[in-house]
C-alpha positions in Angstrom: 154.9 12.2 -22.9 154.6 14.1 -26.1 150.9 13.8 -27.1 148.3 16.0 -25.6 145.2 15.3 -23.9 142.1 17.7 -24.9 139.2 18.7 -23.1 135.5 19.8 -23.9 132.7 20.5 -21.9 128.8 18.9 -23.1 126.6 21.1 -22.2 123.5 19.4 -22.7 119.9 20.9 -24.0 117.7 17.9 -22.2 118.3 15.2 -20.3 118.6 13.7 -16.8 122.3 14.2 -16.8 122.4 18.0 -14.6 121.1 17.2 -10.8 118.2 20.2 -10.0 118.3 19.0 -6.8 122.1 19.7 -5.5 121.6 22.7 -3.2 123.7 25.3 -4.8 123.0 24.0 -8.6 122.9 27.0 -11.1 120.3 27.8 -13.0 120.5 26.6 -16.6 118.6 28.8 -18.9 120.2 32.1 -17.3 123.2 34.2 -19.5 125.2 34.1 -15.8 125.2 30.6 -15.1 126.6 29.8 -18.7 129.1 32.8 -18.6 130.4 31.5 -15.1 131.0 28.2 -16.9 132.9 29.0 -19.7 135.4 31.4 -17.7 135.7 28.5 -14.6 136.3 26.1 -18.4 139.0 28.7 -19.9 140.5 29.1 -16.5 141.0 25.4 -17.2 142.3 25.4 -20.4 139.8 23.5 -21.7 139.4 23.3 -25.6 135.9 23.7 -26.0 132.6 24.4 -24.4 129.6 22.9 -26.7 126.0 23.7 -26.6 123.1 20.6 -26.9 120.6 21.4 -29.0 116.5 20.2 -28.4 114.5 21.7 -31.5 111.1 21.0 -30.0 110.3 21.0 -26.0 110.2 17.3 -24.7 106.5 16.1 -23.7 105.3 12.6 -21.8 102.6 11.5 -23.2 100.7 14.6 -24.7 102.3 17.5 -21.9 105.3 18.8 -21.6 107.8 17.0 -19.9 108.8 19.4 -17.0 111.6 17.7 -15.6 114.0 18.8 -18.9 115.0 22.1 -19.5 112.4 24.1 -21.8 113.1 27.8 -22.8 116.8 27.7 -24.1 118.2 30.2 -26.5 119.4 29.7 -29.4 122.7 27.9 -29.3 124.0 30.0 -32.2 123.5 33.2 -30.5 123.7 32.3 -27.1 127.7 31.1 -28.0 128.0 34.5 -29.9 127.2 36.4 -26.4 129.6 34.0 -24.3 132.6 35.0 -27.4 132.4 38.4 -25.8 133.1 37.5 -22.5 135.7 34.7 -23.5 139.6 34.9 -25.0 140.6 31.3 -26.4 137.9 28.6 -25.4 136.5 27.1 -28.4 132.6 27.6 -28.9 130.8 24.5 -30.6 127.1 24.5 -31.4 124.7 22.1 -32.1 123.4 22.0 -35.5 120.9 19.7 -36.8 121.1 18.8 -40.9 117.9 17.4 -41.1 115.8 20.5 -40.1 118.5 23.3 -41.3 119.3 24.8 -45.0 123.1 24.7 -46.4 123.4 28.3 -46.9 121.5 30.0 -44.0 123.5 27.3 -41.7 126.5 28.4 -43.2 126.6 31.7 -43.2 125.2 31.8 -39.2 128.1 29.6 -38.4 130.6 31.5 -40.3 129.3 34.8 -38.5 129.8 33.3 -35.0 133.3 32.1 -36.1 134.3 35.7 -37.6 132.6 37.3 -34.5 134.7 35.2 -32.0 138.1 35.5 -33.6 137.9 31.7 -35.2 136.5 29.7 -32.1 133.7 28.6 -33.8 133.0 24.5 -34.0 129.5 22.6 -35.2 128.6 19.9 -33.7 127.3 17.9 -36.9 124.2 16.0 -36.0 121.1 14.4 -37.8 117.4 13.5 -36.4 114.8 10.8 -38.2 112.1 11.4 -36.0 108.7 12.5 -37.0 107.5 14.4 -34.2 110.4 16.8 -33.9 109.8 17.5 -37.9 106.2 18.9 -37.1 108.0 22.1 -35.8 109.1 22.6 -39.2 105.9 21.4 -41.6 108.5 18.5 -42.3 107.3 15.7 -40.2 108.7 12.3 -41.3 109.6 13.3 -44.4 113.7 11.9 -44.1 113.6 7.9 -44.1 116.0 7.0 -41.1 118.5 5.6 -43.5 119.3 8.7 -45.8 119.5 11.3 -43.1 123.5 10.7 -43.0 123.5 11.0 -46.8 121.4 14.7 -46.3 124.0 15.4 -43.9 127.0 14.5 -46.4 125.9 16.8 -49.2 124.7 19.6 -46.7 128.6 19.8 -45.3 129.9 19.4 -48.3 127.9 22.7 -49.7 128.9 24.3 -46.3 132.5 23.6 -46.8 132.6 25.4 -50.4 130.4 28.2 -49.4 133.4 29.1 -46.7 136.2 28.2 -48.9 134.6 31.0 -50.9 133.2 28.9 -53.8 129.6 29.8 -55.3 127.8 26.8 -54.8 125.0 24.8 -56.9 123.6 21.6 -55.7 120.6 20.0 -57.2 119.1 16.2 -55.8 116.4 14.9 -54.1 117.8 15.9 -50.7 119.7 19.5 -51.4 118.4 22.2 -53.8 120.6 25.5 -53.5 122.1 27.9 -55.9 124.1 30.4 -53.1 127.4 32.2 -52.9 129.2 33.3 -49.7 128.4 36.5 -47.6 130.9 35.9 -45.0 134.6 36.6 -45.0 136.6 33.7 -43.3 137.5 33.5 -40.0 141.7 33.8 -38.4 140.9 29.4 -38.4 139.4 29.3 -41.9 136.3 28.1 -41.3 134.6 26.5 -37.7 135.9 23.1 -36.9 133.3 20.2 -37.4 132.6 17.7 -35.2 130.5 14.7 -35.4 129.1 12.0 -33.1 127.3 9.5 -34.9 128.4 5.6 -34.2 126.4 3.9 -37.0 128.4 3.0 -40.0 126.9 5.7 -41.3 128.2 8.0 -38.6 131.3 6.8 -38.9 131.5 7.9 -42.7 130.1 10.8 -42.2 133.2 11.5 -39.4 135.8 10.3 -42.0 135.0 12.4 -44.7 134.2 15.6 -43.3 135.1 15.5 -39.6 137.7 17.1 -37.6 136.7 16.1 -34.4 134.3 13.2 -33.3 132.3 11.9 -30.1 131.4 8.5 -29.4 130.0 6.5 -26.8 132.8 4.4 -26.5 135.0 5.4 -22.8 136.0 1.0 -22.4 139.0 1.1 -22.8 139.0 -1.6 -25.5 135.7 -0.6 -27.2 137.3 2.7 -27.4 140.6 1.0 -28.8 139.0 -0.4 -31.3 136.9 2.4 -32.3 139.8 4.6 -32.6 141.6 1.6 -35.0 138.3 1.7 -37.1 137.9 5.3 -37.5 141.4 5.7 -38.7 141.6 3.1 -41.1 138.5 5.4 -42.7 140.4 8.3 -42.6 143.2 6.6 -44.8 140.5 5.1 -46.8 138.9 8.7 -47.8 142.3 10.0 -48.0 142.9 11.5 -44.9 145.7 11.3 -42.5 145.1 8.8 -39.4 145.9 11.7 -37.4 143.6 14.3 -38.9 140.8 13.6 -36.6 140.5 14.2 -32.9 138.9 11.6 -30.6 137.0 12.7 -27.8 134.6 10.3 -25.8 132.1 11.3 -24.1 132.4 10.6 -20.1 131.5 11.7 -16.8 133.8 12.3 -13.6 133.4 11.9 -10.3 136.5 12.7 -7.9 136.4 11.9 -4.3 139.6 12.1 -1.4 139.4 8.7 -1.0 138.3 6.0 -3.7 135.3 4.8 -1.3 134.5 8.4 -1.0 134.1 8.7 -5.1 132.3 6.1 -5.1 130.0 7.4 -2.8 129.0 10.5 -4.7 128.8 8.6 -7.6 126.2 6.2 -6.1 124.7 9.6 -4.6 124.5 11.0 -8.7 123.1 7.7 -10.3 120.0 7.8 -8.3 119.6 11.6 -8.2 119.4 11.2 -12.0 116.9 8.7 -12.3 114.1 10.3 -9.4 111.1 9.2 -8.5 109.4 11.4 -11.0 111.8 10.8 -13.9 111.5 6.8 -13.0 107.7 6.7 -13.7 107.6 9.1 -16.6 110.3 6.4 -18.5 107.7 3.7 -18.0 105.3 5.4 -18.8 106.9 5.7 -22.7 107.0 2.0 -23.0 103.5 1.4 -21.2 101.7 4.3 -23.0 99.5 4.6 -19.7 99.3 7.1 -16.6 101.6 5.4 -14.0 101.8 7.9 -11.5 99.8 6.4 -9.0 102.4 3.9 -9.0 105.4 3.9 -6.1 108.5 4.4 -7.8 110.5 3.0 -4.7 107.8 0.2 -5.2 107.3 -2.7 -7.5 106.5 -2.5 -11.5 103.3 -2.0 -12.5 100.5 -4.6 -12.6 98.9 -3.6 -15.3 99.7 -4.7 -19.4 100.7 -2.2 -21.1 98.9 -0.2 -23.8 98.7 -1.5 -27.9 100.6 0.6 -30.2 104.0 2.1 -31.0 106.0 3.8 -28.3 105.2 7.5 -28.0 107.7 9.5 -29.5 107.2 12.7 -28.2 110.1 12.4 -25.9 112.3 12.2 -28.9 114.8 10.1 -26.6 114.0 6.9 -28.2 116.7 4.9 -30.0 115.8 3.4 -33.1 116.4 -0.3 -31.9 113.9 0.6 -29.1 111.2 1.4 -31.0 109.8 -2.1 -31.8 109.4 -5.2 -29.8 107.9 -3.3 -26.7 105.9 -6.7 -25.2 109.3 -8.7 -25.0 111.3 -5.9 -23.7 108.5 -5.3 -20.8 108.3 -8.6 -20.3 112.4 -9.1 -20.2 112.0 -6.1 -17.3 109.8 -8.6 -15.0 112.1 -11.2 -15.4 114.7 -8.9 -14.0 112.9 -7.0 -11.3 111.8 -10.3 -10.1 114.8 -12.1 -10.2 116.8 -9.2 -8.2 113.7 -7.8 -6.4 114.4 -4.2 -8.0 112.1 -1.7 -7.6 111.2 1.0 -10.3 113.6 2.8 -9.8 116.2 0.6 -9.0 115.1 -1.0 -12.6 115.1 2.3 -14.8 118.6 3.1 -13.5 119.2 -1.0 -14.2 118.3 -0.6 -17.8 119.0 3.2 -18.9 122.2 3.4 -21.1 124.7 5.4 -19.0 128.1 6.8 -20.3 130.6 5.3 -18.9 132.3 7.4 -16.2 135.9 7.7 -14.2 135.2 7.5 -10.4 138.2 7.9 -8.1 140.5 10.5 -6.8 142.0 12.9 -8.8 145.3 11.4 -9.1 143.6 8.1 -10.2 141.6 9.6 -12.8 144.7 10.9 -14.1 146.4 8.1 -14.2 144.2 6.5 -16.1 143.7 9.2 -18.7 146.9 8.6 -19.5 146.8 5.1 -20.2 144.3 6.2 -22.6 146.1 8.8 -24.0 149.4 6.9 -24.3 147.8 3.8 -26.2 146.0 6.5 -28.9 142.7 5.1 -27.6 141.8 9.1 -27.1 142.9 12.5 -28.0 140.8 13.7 -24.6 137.7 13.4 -23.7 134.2 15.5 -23.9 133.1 15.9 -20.5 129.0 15.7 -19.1 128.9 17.3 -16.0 125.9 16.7 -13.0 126.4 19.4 -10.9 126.8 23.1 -11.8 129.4 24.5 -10.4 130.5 22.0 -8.7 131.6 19.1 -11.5 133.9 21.7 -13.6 134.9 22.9 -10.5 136.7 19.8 -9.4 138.3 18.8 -12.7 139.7 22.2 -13.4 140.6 22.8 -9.4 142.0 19.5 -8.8 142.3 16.8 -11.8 143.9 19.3 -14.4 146.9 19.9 -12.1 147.1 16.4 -11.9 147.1 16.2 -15.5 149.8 19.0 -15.8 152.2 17.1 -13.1 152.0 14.0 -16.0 152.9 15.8 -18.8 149.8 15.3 -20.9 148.1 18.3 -20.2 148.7 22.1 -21.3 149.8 24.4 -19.3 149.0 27.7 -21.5 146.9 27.6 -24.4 149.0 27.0 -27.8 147.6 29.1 -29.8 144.0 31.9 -30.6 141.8 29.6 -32.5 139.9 26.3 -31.5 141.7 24.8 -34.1 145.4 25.9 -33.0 144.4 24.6 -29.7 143.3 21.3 -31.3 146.7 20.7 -33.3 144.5 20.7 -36.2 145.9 21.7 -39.9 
């Protein structure tokens, strides 16, 4: 088999995804922990190791939220230490477009990129939330609907300021007059990726993108958001083939597939604890629940009037209205399969789809991905530090090497060498 399968590594900046609870699990706002990563990720081959980014601490209704991380560095400069430390593993960070300006963003990016011999990626992302905004006197000010159109003319300004171009923009949504400070990189200029799954997202990807993230790991959803993206590509111009897919997924190996599926039973409920159970309902019921058993029933009380809270920032947009009827939609459910609240959070919390087997199924299946052009790879969210990356790269990437679809030396210096990017 002649195409490739690529790898990255999500590191995420809040969330329930990493497991605190695992006995050996490595602290994640510590330089060592991150440094043992991406080494235990090159060792792998991997093509990337990407920073999350949170730009305000998560609270729960007025207080910080101390079950997500709080106290991270920069990603910026956090990736800038691990290029000292690294040789060929791409180093993506988080940047937001919303919060940001074209060419301080720029030139920061372009620095980590020179700094790191051209490893640098951004990981293109937007936010329409007012709460987050407050950290920057900019609360609410970006309608939900134009933030993709901000991000459009902020990457385009980027992407002349590094092609050494002087740049003047001028609208409602960019105001610069800037020229370049940074010499370019062995790749260019950092690779850009992009995860939005709107329409708008999708645009964005097709225009500017060179690699994207999307929730789609079924097989077919993923088939056809692969067929969708491309004919975008072609419709901007672009080669079907410029753009590498990489879902985002989760893996769970076992010896045996009943042993897999095990741990992954194990994960799903050490995600959603007791304390991270109560603390979701109490978002939607904008009261104090913790009196309440989360190995118990729901709550038997109505919940408050009013918006959902959106100090958690976690909140989709379709989940910001119609609160009674989706509370209401819960009891049916609890009732009808006796589910306690914690059985009912982890019923109703959007989970990325995962691979669960042994190593040699995984990869087996991969490859049917792979061989179909569903994929390019995949971005991978690990629960356990060290122990997830340990078991891909220990025992799913030789597996992956024995197919054929997996490299066995990296191709090149640059992340985008190692992409099979132009």
């Amino acid at each position: 088999m002649s195409r490739q399968l690529h790898l990255g590594l999500f590191f995420t900046g809040v969330g329930p995804q990493l497991i605190w609870s695992a006995d050996n699990f490595a602290a994640h706002t510590h330089i060592d922990t991150f440094a043992a990563t991406v080494r235990t990720l090159e060792r792998g081959l991997f093509d990337a190791f990407f920073l999350g980014e949170g730009l305000r601490v998560r609270e729960n209704r007025g207080r910080v939220h101390d079950l997500d991380v709080a106290g991270r560095p920069d990603a910026i400069t956090q990736l800038a230490a691990l290029a000292a430390v690294t040789e060929r593993i791409g180093l993506v960070a988080t940047q937001n477009t919303t919060y940001n300006f074209p060419a301080d963003l720029a030139r920061r990016l372009a620095g980590l990129d020179l700094v790191s011999g051209g490893r640098a990626g951004w990981n293109i992302v937007t936010t329409d939330n007012a709460w987050t905004g407050e950290n920057f006197r900019y609360g609410g000010w970006l309608p939900h609907e134009r933030r993709y159109e901000r991000a459009g003319e902020f990457v385009s300004a980027a992407k002349e300021l590094w092609a050494g171009q002087a740049v003047e923009r001028h609208s409602d949504l960019i105001d610069l007059v800037a020229s370049p400070t940074v010499p370019p990189s062995p790749q260019g200029r950092p690779v850009l990726f992009q995860a939005g799954d709107s329409a708008g997202g999708r645009d964005l990807a097709a225009r500017h993108a060179d690699v994207v993230f999307s929730a789609n790991t079924d097989f077919d959803k993923a088939l056809a958001y692969a067929a969708d993206l491309r004919s975008r590509l072609v419709a901007y111009g672009r080669s079907a083939d410029s753009v590498r897919i990489l879902p985002g997924a989760f893996v769970v190996l076992g010896d045996t597939p009943e042993d897999a599926a095990e741990r992954n039973r194990w994960i799903e409920r050490e995600q959603t604890n007791g304390p991270r159970a109560i603390a979701f309902l109490e978002q939607y019921w904008g009261k104090d629940l913790s009196g309440y058993d989360p190995d118990g029933p729901l709550p038997d009380i109505e919940p408050a009037d009013g918006e959902l809270d959106p100090s958690r920032g976690t909140i989709s947009i379709e989940h910001r209205t119609g609160k009674a009827e989706r509370i209401a939609g819960w009891r049916r459910l609890a009732d009808e399969r006796g589910l306690s609240i914690r059985d009912l959070v982890i019923e109703v919390t959007p989970r990325h789809n995962g691979f669960v087997g042994t190593p040699g199924q995984v990869a087996d299946e991969w490859a049917r991905y792979l061989a179909a052009g569903a994929v390019d790879g995949f971005n991978l969210l690990p629960q356990l530090l060290p122990g997830t990356i340990e078991d891909v790269v220990d025992r799913l990437v030789p597996e992956l090497q024995e197919r054929g679809i997996y490299r066995t030396a990296y191709e090149g210096e640059t992340l985008r060498e190692n992409l099979g990017l132009s």
